[in-house]
PDB file of N, CA, C and O in Angstrom:
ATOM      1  N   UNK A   1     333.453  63.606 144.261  1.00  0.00           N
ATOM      2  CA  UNK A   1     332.054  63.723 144.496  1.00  0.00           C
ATOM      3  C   UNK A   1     331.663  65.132 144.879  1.00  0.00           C
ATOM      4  O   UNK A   1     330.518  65.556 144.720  1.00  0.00           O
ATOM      5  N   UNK A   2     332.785  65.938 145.455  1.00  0.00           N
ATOM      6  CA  UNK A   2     332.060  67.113 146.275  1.00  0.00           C
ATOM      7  C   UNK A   2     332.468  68.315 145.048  1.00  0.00           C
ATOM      8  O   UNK A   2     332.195  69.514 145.104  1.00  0.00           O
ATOM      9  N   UNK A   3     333.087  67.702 144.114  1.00  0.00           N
ATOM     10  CA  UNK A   3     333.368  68.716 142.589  1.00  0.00           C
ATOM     11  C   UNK A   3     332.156  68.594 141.741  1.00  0.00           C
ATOM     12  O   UNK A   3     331.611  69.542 141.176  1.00  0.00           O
ATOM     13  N   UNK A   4     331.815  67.487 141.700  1.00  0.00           N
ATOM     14  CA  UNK A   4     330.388  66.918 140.980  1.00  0.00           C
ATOM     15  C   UNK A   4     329.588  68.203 141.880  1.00  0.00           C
ATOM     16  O   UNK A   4     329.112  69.219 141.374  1.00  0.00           O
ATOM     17  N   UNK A   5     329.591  67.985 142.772  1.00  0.00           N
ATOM     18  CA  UNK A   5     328.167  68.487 143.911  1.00  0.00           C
ATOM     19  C   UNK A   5     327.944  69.773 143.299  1.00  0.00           C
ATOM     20  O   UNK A   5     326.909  70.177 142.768  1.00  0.00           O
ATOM     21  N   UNK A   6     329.474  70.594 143.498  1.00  0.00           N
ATOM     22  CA  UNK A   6     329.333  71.816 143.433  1.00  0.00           C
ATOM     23  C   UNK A   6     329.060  72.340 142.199  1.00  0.00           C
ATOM     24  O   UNK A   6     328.441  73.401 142.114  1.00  0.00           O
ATOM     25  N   UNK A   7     329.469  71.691 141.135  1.00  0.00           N
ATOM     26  CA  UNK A   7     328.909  72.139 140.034  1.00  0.00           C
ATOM     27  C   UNK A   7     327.631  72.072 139.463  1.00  0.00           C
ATOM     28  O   UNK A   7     327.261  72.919 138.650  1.00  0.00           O
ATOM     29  N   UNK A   8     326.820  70.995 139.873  1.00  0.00           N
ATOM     30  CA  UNK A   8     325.610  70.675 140.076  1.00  0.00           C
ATOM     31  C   UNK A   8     324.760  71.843 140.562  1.00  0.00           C
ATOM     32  O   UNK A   8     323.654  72.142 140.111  1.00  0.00           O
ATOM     33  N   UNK A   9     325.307  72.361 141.375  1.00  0.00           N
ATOM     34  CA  UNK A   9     324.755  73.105 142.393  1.00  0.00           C
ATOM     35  C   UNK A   9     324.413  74.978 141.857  1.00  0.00           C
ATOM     36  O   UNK A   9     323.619  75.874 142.146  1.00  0.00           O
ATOM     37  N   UNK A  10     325.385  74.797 141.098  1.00  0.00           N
ATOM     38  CA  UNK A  10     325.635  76.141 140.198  1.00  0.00           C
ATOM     39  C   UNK A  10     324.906  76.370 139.155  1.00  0.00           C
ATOM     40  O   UNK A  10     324.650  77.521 138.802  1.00  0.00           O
ATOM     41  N   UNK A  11     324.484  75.339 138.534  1.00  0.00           N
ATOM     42  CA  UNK A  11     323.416  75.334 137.038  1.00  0.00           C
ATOM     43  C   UNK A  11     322.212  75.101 137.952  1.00  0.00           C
ATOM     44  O   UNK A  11     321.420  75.803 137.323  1.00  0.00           O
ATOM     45  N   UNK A  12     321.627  74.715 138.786  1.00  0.00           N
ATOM     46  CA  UNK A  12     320.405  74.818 139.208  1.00  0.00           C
ATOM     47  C   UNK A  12     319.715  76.241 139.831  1.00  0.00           C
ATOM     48  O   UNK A  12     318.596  76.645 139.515  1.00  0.00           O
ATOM     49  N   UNK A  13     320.385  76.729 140.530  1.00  0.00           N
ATOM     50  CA  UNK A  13     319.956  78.430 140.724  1.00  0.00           C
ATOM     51  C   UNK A  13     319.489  79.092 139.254  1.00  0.00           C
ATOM     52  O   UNK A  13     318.387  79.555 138.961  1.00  0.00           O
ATOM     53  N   UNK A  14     320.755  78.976 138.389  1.00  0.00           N
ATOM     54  CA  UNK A  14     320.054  79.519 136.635  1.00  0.00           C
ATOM     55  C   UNK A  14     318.338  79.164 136.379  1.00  0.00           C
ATOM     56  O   UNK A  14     317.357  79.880 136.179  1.00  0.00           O
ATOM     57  N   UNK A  15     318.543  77.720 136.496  1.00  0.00           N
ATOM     58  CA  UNK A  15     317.360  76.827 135.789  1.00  0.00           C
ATOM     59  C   UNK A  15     316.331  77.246 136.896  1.00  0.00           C
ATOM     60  O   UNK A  15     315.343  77.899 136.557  1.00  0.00           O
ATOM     61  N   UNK A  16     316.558  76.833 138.436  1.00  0.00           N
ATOM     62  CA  UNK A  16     315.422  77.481 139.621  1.00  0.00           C
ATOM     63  C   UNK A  16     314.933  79.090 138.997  1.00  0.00           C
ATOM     64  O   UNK A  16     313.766  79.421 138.784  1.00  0.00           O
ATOM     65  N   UNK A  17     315.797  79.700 138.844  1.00  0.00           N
ATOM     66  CA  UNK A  17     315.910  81.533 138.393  1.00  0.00           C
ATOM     67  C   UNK A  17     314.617  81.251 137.028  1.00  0.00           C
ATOM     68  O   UNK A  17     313.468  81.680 137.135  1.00  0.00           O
ATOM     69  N   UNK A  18     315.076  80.531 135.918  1.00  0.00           N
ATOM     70  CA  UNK A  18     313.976  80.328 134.798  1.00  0.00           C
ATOM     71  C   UNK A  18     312.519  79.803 135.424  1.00  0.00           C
ATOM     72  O   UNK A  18     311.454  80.401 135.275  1.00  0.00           O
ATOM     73  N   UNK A  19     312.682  78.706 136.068  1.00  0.00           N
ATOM     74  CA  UNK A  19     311.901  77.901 136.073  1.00  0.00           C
ATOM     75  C   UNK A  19     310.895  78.933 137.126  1.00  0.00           C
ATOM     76  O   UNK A  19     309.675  79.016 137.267  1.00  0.00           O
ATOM     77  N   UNK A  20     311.959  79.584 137.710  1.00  0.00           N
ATOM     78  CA  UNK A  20     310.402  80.726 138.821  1.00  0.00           C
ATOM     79  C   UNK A  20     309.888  81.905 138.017  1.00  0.00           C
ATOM     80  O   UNK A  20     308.755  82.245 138.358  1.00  0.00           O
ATOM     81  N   UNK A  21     310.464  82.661 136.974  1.00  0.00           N
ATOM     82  CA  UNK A  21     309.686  83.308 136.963  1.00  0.00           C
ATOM     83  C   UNK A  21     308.877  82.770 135.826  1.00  0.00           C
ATOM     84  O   UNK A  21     307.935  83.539 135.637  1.00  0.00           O
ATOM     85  N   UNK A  22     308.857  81.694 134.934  1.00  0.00           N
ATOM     86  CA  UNK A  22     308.108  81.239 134.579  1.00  0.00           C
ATOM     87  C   UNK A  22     306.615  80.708 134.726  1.00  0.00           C
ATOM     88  O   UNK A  22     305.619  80.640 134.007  1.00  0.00           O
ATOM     89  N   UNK A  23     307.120  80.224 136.568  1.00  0.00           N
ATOM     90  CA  UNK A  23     305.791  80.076 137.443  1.00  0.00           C
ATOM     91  C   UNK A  23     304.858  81.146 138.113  1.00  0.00           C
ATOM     92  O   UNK A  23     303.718  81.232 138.571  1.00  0.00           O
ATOM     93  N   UNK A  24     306.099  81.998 137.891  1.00  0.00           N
ATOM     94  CA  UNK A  24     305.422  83.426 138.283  1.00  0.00           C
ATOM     95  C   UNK A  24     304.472  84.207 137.451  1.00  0.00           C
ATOM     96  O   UNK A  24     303.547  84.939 137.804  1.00  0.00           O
ATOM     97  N   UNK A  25     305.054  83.777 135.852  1.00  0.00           N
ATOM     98  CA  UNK A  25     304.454  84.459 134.568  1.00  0.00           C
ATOM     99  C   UNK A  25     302.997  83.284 134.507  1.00  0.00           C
ATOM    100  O   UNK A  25     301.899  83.589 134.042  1.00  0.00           O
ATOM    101  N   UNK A  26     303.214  82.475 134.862  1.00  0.00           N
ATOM    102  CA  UNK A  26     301.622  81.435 134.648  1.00  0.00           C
ATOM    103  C   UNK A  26     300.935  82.076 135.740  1.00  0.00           C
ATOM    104  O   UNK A  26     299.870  82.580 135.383  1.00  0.00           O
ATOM    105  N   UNK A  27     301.272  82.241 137.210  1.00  0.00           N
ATOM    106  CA  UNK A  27     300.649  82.651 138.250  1.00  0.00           C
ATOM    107  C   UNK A  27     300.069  83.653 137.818  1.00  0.00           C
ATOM    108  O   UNK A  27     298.867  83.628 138.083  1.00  0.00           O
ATOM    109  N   UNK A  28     300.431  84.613 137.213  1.00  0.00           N
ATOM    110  CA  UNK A  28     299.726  85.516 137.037  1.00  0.00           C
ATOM    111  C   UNK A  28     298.768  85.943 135.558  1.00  0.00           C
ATOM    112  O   UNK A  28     297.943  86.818 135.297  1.00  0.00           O
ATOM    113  N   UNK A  29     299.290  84.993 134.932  1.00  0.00           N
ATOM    114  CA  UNK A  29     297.836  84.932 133.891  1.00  0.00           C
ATOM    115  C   UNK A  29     296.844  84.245 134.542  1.00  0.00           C
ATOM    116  O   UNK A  29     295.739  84.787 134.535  1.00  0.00           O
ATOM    117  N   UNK A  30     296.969  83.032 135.188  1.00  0.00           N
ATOM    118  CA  UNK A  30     296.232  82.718 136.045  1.00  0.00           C
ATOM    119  C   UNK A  30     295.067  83.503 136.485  1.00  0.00           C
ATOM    120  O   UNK A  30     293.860  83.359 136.287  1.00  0.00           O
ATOM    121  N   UNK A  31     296.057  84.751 137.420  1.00  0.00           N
ATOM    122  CA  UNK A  31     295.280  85.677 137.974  1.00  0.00           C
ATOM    123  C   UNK A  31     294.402  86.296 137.624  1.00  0.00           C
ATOM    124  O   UNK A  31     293.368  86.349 138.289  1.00  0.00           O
ATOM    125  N   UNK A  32     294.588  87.069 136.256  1.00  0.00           N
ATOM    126  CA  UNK A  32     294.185  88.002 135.301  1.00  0.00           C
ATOM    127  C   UNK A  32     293.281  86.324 134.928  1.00  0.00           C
ATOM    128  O   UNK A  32     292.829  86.029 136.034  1.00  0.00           O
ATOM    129  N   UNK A  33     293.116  85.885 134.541  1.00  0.00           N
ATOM    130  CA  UNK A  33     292.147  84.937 133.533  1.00  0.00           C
ATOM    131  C   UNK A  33     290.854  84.557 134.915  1.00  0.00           C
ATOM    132  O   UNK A  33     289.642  84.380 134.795  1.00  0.00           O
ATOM    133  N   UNK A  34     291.885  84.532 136.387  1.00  0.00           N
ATOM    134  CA  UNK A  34     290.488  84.616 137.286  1.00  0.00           C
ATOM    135  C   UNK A  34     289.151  85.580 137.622  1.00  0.00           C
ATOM    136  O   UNK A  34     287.981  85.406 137.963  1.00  0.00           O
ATOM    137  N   UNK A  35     289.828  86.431 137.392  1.00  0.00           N
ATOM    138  CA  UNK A  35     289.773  88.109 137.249  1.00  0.00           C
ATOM    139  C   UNK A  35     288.581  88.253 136.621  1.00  0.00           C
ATOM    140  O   UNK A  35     287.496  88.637 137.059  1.00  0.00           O
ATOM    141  N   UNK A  36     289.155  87.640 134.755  1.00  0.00           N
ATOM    142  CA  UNK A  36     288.259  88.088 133.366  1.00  0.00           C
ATOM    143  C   UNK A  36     287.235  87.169 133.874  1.00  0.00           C
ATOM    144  O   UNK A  36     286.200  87.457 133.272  1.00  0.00           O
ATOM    145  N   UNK A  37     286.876  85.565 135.228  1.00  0.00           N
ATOM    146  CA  UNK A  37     286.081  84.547 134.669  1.00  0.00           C
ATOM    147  C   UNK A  37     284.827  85.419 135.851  1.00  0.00           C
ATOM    148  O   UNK A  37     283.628  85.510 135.591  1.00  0.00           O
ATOM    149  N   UNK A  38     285.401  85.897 136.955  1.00  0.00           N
ATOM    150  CA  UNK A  38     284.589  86.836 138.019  1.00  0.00           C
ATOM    151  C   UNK A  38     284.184  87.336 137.599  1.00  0.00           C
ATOM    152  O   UNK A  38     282.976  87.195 137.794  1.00  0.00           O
ATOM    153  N   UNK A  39     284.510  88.363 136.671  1.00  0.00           N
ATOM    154  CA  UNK A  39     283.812  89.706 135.623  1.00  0.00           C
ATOM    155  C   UNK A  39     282.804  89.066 135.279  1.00  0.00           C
ATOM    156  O   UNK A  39     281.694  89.483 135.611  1.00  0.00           O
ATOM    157  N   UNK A  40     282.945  87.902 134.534  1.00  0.00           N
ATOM    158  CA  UNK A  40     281.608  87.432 133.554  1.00  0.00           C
ATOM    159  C   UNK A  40     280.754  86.892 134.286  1.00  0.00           C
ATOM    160  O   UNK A  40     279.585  87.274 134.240  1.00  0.00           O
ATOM    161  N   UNK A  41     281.099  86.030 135.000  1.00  0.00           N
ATOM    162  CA  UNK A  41     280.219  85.688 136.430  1.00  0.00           C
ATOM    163  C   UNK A  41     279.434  86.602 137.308  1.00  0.00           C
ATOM    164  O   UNK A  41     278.461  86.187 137.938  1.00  0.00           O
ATOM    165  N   UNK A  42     279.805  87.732 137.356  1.00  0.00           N
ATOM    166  CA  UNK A  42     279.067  88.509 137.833  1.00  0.00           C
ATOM    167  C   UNK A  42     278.073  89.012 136.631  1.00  0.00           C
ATOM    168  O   UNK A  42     276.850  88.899 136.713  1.00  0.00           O
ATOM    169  N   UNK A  43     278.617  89.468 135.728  1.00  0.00           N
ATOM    170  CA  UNK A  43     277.585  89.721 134.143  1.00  0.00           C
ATOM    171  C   UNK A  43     276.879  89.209 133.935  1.00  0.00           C
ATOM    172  O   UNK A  43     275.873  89.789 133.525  1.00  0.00           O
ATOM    173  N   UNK A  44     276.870  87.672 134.066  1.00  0.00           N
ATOM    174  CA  UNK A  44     275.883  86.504 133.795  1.00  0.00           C
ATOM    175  C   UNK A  44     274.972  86.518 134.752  1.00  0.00           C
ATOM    176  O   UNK A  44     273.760  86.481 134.538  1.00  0.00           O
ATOM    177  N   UNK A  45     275.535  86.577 135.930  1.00  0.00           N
ATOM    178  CA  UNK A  45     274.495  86.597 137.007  1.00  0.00           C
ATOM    179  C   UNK A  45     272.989  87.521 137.081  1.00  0.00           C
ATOM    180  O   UNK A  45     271.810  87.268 137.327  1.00  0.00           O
ATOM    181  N   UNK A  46     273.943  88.933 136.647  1.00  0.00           N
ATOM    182  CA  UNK A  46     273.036  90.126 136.447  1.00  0.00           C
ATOM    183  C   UNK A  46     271.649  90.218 135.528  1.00  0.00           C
ATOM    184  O   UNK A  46     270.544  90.757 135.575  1.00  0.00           O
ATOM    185  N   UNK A  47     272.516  89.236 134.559  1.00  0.00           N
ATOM    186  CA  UNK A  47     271.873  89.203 133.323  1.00  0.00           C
ATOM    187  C   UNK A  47     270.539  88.268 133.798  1.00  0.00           C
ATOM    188  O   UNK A  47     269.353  88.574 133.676  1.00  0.00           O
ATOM    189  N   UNK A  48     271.103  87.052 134.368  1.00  0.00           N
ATOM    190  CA  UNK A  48     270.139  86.102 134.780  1.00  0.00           C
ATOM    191  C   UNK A  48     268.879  86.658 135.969  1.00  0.00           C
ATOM    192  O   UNK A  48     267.852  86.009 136.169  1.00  0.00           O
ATOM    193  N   UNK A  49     269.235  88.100 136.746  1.00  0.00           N
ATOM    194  CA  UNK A  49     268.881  88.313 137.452  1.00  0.00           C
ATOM    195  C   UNK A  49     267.349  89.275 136.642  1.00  0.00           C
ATOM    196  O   UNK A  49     266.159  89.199 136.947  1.00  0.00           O
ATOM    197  N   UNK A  50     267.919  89.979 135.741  1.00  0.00           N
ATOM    198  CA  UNK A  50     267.049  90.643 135.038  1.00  0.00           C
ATOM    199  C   UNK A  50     265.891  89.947 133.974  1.00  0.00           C
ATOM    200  O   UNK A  50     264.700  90.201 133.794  1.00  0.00           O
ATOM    201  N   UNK A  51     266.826  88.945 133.361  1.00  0.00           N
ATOM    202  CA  UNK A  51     265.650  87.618 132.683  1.00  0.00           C
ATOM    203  C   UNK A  51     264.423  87.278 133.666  1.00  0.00           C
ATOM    204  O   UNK A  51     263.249  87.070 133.358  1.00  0.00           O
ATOM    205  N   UNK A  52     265.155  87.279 135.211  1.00  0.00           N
ATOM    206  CA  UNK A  52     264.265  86.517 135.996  1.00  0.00           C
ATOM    207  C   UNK A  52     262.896  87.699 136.427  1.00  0.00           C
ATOM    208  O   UNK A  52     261.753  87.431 136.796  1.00  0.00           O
ATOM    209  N   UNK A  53     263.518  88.978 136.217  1.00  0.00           N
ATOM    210  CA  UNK A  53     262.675  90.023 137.183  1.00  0.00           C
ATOM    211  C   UNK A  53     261.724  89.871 135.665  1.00  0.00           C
ATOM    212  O   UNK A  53     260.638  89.306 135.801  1.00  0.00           O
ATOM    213  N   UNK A  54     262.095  90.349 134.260  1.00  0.00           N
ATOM    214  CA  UNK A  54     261.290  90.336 133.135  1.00  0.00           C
ATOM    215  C   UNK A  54     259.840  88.844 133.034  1.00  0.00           C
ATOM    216  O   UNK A  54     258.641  88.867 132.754  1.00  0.00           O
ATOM    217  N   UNK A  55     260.655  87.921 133.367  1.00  0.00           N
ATOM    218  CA  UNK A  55     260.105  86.727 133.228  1.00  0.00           C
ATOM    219  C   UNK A  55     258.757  86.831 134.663  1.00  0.00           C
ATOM    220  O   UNK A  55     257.536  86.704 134.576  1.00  0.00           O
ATOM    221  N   UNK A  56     259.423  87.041 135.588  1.00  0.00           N
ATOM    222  CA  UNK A  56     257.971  87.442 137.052  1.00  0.00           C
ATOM    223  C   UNK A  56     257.018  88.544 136.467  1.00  0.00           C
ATOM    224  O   UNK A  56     255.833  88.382 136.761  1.00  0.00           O
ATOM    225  N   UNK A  57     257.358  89.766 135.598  1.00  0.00           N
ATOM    226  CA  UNK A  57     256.536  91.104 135.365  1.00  0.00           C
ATOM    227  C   UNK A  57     255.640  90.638 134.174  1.00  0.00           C
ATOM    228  O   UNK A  57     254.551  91.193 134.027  1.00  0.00           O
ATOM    229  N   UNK A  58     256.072  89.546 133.222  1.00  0.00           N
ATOM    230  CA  UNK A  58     255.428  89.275 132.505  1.00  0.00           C
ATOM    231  C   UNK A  58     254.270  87.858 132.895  1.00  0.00           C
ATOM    232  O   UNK A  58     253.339  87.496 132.174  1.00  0.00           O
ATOM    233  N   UNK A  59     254.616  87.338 134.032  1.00  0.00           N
ATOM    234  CA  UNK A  59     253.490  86.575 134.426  1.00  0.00           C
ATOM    235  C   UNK A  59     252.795  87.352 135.385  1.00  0.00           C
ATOM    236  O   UNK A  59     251.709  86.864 135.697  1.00  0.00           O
ATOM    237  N   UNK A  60     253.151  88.620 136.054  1.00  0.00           N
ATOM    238  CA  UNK A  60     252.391  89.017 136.533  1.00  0.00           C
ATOM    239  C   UNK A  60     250.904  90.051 135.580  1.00  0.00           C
ATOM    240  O   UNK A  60     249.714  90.291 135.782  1.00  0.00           O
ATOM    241  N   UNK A  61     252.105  90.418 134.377  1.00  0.00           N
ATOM    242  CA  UNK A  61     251.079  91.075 133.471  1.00  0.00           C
ATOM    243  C   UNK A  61     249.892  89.888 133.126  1.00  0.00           C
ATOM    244  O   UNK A  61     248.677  90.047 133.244  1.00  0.00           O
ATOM    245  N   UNK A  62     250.684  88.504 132.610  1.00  0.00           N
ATOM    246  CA  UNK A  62     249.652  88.085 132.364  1.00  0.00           C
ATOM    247  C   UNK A  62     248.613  87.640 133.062  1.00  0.00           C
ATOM    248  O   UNK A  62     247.528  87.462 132.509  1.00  0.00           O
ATOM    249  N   UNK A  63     248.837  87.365 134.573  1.00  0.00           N
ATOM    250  CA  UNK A  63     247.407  87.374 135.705  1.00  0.00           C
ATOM    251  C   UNK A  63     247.012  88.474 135.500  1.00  0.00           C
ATOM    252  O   UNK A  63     245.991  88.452 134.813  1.00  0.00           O
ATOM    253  N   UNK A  64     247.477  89.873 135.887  1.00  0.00           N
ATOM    254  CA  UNK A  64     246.491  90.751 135.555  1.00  0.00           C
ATOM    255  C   UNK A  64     245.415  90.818 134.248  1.00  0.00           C
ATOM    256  O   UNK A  64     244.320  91.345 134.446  1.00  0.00           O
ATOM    257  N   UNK A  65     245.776  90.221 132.769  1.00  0.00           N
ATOM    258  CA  UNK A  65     245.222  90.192 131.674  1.00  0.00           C
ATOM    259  C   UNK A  65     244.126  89.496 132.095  1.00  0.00           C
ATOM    260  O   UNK A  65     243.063  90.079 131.879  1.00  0.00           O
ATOM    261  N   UNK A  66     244.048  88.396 132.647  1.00  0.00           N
ATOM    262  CA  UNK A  66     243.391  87.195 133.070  1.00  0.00           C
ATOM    263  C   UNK A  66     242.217  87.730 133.950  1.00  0.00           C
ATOM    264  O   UNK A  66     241.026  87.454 133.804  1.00  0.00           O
ATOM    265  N   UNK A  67     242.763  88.529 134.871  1.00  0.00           N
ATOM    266  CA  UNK A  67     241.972  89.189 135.938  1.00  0.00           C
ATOM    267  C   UNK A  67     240.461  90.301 135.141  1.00  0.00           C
ATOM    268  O   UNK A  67     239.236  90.336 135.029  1.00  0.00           O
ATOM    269  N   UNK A  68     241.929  91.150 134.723  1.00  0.00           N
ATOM    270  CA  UNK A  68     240.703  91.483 134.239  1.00  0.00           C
ATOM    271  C   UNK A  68     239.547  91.164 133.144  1.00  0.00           C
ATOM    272  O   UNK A  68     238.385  91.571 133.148  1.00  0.00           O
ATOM    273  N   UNK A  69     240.295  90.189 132.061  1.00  0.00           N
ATOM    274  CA  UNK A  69     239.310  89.543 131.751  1.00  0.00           C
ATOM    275  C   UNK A  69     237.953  88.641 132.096  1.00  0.00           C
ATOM    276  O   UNK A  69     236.992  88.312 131.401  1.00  0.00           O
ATOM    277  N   UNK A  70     238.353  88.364 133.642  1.00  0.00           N
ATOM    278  CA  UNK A  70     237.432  87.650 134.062  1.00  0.00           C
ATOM    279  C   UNK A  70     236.457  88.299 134.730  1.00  0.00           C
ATOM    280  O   UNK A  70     235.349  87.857 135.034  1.00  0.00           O
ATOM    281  N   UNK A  71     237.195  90.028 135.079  1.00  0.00           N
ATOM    282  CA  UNK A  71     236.205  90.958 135.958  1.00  0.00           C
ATOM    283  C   UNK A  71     235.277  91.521 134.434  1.00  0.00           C
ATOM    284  O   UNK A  71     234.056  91.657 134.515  1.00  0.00           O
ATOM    285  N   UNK A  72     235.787  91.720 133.519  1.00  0.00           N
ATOM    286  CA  UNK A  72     235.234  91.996 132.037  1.00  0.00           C
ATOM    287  C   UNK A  72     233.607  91.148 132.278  1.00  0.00           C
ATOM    288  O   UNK A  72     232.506  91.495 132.705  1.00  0.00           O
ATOM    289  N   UNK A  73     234.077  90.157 131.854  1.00  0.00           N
ATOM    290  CA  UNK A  73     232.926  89.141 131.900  1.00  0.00           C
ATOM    291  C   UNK A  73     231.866  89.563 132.734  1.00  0.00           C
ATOM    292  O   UNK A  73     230.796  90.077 132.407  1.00  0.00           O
ATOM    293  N   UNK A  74     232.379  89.229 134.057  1.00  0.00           N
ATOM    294  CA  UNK A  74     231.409  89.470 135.352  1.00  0.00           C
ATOM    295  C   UNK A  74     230.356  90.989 134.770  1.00  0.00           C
ATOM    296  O   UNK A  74     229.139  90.936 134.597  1.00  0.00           O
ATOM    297  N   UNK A  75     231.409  92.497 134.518  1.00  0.00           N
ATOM    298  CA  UNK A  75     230.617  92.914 134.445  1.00  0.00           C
ATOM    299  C   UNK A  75     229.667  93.051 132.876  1.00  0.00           C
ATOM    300  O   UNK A  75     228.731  93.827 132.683  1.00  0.00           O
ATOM    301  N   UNK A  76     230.088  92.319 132.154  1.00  0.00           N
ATOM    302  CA  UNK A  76     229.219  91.876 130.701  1.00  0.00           C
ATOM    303  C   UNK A  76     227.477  91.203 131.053  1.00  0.00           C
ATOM    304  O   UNK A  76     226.340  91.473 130.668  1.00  0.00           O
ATOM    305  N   UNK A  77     228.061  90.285 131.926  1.00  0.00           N
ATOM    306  CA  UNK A  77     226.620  89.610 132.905  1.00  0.00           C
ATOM    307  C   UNK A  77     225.978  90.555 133.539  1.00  0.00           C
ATOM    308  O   UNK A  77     224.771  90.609 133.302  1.00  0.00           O
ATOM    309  N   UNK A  78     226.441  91.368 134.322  1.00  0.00           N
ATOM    310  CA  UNK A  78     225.989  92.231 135.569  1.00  0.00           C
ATOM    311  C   UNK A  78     225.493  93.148 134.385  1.00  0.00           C
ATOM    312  O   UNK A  78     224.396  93.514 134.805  1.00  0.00           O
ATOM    313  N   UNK A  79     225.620  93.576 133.476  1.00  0.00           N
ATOM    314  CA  UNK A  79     224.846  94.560 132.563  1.00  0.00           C
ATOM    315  C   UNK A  79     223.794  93.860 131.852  1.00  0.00           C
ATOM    316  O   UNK A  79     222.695  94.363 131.620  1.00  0.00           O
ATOM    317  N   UNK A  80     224.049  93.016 131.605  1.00  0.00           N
ATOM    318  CA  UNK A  80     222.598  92.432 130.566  1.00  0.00           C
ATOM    319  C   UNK A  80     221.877  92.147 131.239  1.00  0.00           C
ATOM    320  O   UNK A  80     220.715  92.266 130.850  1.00  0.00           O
ATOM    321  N   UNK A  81     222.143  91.541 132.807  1.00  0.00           N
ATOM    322  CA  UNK A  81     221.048  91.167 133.532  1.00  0.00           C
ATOM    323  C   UNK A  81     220.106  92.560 134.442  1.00  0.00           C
ATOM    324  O   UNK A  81     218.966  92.689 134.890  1.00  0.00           O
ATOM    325  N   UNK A  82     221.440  93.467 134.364  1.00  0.00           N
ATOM    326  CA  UNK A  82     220.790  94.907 134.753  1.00  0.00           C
ATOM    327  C   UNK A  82     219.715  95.149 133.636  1.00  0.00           C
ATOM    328  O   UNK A  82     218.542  95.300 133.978  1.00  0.00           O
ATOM    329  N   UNK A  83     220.119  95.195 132.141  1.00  0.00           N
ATOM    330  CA  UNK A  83     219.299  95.605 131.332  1.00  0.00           C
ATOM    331  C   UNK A  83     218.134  95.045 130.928  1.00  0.00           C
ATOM    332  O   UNK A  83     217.302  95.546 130.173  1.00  0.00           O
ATOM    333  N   UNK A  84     218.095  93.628 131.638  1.00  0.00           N
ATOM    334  CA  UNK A  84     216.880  93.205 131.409  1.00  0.00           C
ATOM    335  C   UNK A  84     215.695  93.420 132.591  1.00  0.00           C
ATOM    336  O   UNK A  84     214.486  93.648 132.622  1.00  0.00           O
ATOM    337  N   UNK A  85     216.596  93.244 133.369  1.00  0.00           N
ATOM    338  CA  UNK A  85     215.329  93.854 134.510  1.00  0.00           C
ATOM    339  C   UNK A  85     215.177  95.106 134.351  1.00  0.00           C
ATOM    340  O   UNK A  85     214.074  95.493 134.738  1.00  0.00           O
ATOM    341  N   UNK A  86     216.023  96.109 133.826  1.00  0.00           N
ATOM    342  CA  UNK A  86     215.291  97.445 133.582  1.00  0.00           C
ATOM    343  C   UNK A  86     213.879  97.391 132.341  1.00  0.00           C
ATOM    344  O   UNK A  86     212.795  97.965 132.233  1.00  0.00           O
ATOM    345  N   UNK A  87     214.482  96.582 131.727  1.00  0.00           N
ATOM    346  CA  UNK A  87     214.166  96.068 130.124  1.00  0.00           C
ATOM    347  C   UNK A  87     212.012  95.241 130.756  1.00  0.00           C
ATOM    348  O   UNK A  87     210.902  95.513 130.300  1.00  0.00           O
ATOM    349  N   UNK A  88     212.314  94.569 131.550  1.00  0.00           N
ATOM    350  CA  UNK A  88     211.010  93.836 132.157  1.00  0.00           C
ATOM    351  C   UNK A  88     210.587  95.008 133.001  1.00  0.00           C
ATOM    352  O   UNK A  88     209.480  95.239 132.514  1.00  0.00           O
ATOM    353  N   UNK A  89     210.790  96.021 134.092  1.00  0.00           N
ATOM    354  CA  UNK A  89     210.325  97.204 134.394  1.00  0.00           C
ATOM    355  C   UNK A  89     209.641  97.830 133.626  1.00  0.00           C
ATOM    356  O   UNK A  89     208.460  98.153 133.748  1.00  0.00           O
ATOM    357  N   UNK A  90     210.502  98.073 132.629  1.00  0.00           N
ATOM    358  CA  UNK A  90     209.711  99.278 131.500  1.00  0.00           C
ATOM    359  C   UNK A  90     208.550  98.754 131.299  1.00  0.00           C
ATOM    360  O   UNK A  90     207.582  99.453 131.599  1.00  0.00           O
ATOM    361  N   UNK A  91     208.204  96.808 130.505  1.00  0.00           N
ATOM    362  CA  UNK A  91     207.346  96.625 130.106  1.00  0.00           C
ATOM    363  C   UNK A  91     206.036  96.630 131.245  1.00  0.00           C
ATOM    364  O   UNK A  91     204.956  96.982 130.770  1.00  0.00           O
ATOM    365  N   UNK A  92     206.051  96.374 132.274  1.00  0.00           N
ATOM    366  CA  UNK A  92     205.069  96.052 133.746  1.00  0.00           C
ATOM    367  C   UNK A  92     204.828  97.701 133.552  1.00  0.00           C
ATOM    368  O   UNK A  92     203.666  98.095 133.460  1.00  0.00           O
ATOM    369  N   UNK A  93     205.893  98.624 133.494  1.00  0.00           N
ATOM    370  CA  UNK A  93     205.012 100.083 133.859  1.00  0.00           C
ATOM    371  C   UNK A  93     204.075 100.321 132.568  1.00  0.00           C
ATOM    372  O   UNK A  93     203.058 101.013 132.548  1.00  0.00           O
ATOM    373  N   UNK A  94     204.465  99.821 131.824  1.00  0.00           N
ATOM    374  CA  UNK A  94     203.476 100.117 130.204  1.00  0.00           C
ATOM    375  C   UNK A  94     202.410  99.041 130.320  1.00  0.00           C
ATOM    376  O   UNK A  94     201.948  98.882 129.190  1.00  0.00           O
ATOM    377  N   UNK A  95     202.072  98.582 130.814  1.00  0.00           N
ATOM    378  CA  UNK A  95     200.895  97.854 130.660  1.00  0.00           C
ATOM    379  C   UNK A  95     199.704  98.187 131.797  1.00  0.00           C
ATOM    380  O   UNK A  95     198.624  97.597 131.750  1.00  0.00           O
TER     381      UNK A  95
END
């Protein structure tokens, strides 16, 4: 039994010896593949960060469009109604 043992004992260091740096060679693609997924994760993020700032500047453009379209108006009114009371002036001084 203790001839069995020892020989037993002798082929497993080999196979332990394979079998680690094997785990060692996955560990570290591992690593490197955590590495490449952070990189993009941060890229994506950035990316998402800039969609988001584009996406706020363009609703802010478009309230401003809005704005001033609506100050447009106001002063479209505020002139015709200026021009008509200048427009009814003129006629009261001519008569």
């Amino acid at each position: 039994m203790e001839g069995s043992s020892s020989s037993s004992a002798n082929n497993p260091p080999a196979n332990t010896a394979t079998e680690l740096e094997a785990l060692q060679k996955q560990h570290e693609e591992k690593l490197v593949r955590i590495e490449e997924l952070k990189k993009r994760i941060e890229s994506t993020k950035l990316r998402l960060e800039e969609k988001m700032k584009k996406k706020k500047m363009n609703e802010v453009s478009e309230e401003r469009k809005q704005s001033f379209k609506i100050l447009c108006e106001k002063y479209n009114i505020l002139r015709d109604e200026y021009n008509a009371l200048l427009q009814a002036e003129k006629s009261k001084e001519e008569e």
